[in-house]
SEVO-314035 format. One record per residue (C-alpha): residue in three letters; x, y, z. Coordinates in steps of 0.05 Angstrom, whole numbers, padded with zeros to 5 digits, always signed. Layout:
ALAXYZ
...
This chain:
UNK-00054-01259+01046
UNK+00001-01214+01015
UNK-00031-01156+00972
UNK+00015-01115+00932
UNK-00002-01075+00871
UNK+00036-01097+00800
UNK+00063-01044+00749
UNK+00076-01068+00687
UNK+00139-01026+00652
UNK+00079-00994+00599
UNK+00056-00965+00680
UNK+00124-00943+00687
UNK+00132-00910+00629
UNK+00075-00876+00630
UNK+00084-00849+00698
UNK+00156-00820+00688
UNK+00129-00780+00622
UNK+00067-00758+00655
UNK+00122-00731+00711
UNK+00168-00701+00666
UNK+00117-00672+00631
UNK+00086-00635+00693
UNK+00159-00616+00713
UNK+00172-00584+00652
UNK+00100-00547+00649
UNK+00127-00514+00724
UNK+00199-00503+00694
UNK+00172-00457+00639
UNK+00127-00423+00686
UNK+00182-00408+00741
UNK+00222-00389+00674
UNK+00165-00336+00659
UNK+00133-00368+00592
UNK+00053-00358+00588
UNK+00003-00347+00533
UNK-00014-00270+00549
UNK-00013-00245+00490
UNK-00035-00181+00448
UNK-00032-00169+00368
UNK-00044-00089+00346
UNK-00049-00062+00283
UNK-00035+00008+00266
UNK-00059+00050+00200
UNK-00038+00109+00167
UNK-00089+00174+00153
UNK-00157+00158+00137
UNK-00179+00219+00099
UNK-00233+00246+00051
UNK-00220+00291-00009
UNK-00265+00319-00048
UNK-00258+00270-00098
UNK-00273+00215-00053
UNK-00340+00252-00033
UNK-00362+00259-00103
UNK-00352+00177-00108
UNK-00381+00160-00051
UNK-00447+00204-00059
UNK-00509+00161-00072
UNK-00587+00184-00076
UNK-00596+00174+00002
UNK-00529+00190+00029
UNK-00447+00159+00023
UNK-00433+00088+00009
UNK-00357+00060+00028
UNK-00379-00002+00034
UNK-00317-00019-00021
UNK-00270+00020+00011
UNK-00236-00029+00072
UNK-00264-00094+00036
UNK-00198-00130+00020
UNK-00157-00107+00079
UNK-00217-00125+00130
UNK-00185-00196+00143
UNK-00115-00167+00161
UNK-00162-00115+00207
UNK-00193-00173+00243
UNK-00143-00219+00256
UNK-00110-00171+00308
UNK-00136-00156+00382
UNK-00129-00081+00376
UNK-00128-00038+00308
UNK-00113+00039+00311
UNK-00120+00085+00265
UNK-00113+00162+00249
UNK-00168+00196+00231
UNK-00150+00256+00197
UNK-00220+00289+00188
UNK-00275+00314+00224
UNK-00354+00297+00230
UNK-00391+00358+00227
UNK-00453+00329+00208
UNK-00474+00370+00145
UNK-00434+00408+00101
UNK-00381+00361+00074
UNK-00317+00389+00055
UNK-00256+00357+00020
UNK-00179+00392+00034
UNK-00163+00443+00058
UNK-00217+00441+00116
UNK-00240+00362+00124
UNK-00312+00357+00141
UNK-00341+00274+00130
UNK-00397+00244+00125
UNK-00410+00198+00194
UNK-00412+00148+00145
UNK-00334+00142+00140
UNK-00332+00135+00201
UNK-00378+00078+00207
UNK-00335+00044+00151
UNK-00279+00039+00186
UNK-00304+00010+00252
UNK-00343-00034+00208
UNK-00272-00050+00177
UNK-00250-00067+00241
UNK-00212-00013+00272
UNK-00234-00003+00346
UNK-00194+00068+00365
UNK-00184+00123+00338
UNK-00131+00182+00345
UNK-00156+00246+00338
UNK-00107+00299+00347
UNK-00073+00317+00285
UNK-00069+00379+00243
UNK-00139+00379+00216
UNK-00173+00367+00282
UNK-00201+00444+00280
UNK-00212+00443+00215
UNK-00294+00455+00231
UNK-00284+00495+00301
UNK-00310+00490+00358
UNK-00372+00455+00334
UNK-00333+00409+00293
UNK-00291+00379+00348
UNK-00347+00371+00394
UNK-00393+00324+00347
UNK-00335+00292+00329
UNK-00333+00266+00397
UNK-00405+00257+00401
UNK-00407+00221+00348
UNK-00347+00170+00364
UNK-00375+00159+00428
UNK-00445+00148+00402
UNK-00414+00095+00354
UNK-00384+00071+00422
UNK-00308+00070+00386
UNK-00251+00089+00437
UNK-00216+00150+00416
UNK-00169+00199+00440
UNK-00134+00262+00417
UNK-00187+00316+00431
UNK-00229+00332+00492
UNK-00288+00374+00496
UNK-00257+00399+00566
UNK-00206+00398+00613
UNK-00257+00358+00659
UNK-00262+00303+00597
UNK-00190+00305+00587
UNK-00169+00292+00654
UNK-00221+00229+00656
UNK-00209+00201+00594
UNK-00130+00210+00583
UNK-00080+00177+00591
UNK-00117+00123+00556
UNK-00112+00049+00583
UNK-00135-00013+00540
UNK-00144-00080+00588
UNK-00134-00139+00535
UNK-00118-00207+00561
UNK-00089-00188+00615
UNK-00041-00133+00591
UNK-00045-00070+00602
UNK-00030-00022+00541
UNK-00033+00067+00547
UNK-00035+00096+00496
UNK-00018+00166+00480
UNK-00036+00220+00414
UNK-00009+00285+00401
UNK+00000+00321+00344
UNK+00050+00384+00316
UNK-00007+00439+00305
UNK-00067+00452+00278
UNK-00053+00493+00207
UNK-00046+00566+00258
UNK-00119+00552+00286
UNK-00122+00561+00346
UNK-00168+00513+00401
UNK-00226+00550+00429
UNK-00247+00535+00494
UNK-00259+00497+00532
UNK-00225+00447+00481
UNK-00170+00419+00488
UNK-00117+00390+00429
UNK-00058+00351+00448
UNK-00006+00390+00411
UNK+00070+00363+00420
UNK+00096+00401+00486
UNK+00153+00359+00517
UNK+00133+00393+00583
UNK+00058+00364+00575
UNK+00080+00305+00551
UNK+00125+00281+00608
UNK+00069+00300+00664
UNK+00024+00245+00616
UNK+00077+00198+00620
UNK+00080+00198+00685
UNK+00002+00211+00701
UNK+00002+00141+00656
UNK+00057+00100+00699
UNK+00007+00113+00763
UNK-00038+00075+00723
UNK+00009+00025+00722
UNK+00009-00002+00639
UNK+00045-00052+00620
UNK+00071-00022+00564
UNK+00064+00053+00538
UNK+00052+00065+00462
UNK+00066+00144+00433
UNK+00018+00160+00362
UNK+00048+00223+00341
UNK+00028+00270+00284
UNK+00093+00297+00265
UNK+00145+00305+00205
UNK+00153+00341+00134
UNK+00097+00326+00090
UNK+00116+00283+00022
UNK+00183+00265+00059
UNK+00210+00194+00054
UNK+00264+00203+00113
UNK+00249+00224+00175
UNK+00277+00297+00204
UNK+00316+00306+00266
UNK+00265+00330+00304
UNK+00222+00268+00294
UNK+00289+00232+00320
UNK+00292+00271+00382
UNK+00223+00270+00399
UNK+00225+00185+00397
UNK+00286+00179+00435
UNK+00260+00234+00479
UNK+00198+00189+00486
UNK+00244+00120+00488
UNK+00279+00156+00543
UNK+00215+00167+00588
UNK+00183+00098+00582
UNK+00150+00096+00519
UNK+00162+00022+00475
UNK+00126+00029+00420
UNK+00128+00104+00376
UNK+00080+00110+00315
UNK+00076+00174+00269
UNK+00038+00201+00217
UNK+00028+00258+00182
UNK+00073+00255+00124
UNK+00026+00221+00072
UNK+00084+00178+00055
UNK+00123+00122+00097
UNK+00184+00132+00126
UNK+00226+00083+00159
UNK+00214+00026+00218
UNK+00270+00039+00266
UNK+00279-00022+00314
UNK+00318-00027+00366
UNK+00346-00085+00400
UNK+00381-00100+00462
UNK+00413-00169+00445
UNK+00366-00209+00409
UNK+00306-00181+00444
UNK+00265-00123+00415
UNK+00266-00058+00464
UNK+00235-00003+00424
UNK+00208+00007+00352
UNK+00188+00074+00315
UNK+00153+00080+00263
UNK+00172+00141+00228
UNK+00107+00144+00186
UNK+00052+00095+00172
UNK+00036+00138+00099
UNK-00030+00147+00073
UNK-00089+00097+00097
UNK-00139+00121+00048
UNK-00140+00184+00016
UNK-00158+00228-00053
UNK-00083+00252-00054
UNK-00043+00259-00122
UNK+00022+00277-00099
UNK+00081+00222-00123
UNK+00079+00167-00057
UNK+00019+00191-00029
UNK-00030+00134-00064
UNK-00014+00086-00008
UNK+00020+00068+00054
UNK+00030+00011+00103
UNK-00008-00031+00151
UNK+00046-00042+00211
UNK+00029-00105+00259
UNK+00059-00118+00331
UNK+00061-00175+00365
UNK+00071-00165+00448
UNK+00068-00210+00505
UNK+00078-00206+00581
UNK+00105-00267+00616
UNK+00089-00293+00696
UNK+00153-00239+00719
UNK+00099-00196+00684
UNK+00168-00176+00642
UNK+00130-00152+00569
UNK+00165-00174+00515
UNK+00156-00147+00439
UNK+00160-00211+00399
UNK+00150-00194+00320
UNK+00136-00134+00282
UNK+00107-00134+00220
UNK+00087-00099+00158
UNK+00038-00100+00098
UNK+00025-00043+00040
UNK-00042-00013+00015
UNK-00046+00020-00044
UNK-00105+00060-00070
UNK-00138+00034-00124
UNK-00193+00078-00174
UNK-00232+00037-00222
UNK-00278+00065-00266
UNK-00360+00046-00245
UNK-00416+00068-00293
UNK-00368+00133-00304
UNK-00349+00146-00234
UNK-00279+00140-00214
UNK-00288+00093-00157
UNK-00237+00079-00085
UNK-00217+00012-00066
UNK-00157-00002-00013
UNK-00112-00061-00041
UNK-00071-00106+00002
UNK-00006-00100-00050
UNK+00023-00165-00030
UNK-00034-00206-00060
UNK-00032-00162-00130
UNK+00038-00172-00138
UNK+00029-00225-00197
UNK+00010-00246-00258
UNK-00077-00253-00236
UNK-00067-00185-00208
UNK-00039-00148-00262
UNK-00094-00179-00307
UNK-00145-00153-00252
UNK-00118-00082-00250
UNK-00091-00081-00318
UNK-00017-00056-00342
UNK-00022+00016-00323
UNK-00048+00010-00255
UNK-00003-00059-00236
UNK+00058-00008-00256
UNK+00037+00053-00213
UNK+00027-00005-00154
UNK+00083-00033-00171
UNK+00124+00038-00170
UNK+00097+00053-00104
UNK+00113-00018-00068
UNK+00174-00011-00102
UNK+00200+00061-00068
UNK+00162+00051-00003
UNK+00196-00023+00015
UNK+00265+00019-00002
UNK+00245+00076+00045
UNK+00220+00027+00106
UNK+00273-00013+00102
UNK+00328+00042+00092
UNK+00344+00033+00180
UNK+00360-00043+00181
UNK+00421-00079+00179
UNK+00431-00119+00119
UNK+00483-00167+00138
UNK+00436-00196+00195
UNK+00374-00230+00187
UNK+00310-00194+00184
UNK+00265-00188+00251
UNK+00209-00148+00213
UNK+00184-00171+00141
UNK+00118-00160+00107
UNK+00060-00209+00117
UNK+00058-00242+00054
UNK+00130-00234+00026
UNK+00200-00239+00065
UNK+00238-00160+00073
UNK+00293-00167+00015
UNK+00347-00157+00064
């Protein structure tokens, strides 16, 4: 008896898709495409005037719990959210500009917000001594949030930094320094990353033994109240660029300052960002009631080749409502207030001074890219007017 097995051309069919399909699944991996992926969100200077302490003071302690409200979903929908926080925790004693001293409570709020590291070295990190760094740290490690920036000592330093962040599957160091600390000087054994090229470049290359996938610079830098960058700042990111770094975020300023990217053909090799403005902050000064929320996108591929595939960005503005006489902080996501239901919410006079803000900060951003190509970066709600 003759056996022989019958395929129908539906049998057929299906077997030369499920083949093409597995061929093309092993072309695109030989190619380098995979799903390793990383989102990071970066924030401006989280501060606390005196103002801000006199709103947030309740019977039993400090309530933010309105602060990060609105932006919390932007917070959480990336893998890794960094912020600078440009205060201190000294535990009693609270102090608005010009020597920061928060509640821990402000610092709960924003991990609670979402952010999950913060950078420490910037200009007010000695504004409570010796004592004042060193519960910082306490502190932020008791709260278990990654932070770096400051070091009780050398021995700390030299475990802790370069800092590397595992998340899936990429490897990400980060680095933190910042221009000075307002002529006071670290006592020891502290330690402050101030901006020494010399230091700088042994980190760099302390980091590349660790072997990151990418290397990302937070620097506290720049003129204060500036909406264009200096020639230093310049320098110091192509000095950076120039060593291995990708990815170059300032702050500092109070105000933004322009996204630089730069491109080698239609990839994305480095960006800077100039400065991220004001997170959250008691500040008066014209530009200073807001900044931006700037989101990267990166990915590393099966050459284990990392590739930086979007940037965006999104403004906050600080909003002060009046509460049972008490003028009152709330950070605004500007994108969704820019209409008619949000100028009824905030009413005329505060829609305009949002509106004057988005207005000269989207100008200032912007101010780097060419306008006669289309846009890589736009903000998350509303295309960049290119």
């Amino acid at each position: 008896m003759f056996n022989s097995t019958y395929y129908s051309l539906s049998d057929h069919m299906k077997y030369f898709i499920s083949t093409l399909f597995t061929a093309l699944l092993f072309l695109c991996n030989i190619n380098g495409q995979t799903n390793k992926k990383v989102s990071l969100l970066f924030a401006g200077d989280a501060m606390q005037h005196k103002s801000q302490l006199d709103a947030a003071k309740t019977k039993d302690g400090y309530d933010y719990s309105k602060y990060f409200a609105q932006i919390k979903p932007q917070i959480d929908s990336v893998d890794i959210a960094i912020v600078n926080f440009e205060t201190t925790l000294p535990g009693r004693a609270y102090t608005g500009y010009p020597s920061f001293g928060s509640p821990d409570a402000f610092a709960y709020a924003l991990k609670d917000a979402g952010f999950n590291i913060f950078l420490t070295a910037n200009n007010h990190s000695l504004d409570k001594g010796k004592k004042g760094v060193e519960r910082t740290i306490m502190m932020l490690d008791s709260m278990q949030v990654r932070h770096l920036g400051t070091y009780a000592d050398k021995e700390k330093r030299d475990l802790l930094y370069p800092m590397v962040v595992v998340k899936n599957g990429i490897r990400i160091g980060l680095l933190n320094y910042t221009y000075d600390t307002n002529g006071i000087e670290v006592q020891s054994p502290n330690i402050v990353n101030y901006t020494d090229k010399k230091q700088i470049l042994t980190d760099i290359n302390t980091l590349k033994r660790m072997q990151p996938d990418i290397i990302i610079a937070n620097m506290h830098w720049g003129y204060e109240y500036k909406l264009k960058h200096n020639a230093e700042q310049k320098s110091l990111a192509d000095f950076l660029i120039k060593n291995g770094v990708r990815l170059v975020i300032g702050s500092h300023p109070h105000v933004v300052q322009p996204i630089d990217i730069r491109q080698k053909g239609d990839s994305i090799e480095n960006i800077i960002v100039y400065s991220l403005g004001n997170l959250i902050s008691g500040m008066k000064a014209v530009n200073t009631d807001g900044g931006m929320m700037v989101k990267i996108e990166i990915s590393k591929d099966n050459n284990n080749q990392i590739h930086i595939n979007n940037c965006t960005y999104s403004l906050v503005w600080v909003y002060k409502p009046l509460e049972d006489g008490k003028t009152q902080f709330q950070l605004l996501p500007v994108e969704e207030y820019e209409n008619a239901e949000g100028e009824e919410k905030l009413g005329k006079t505060n829609y305009l001074r949002m509106a004057t803000f988005a207005k000269t900060a989207r100008k200032a951003i912007e101010s780097l890219w060419i306008k006669s190509e289309p846009t890589i970066l736009q903000t998350d709600s509303l295309s960049a007017k290119n």
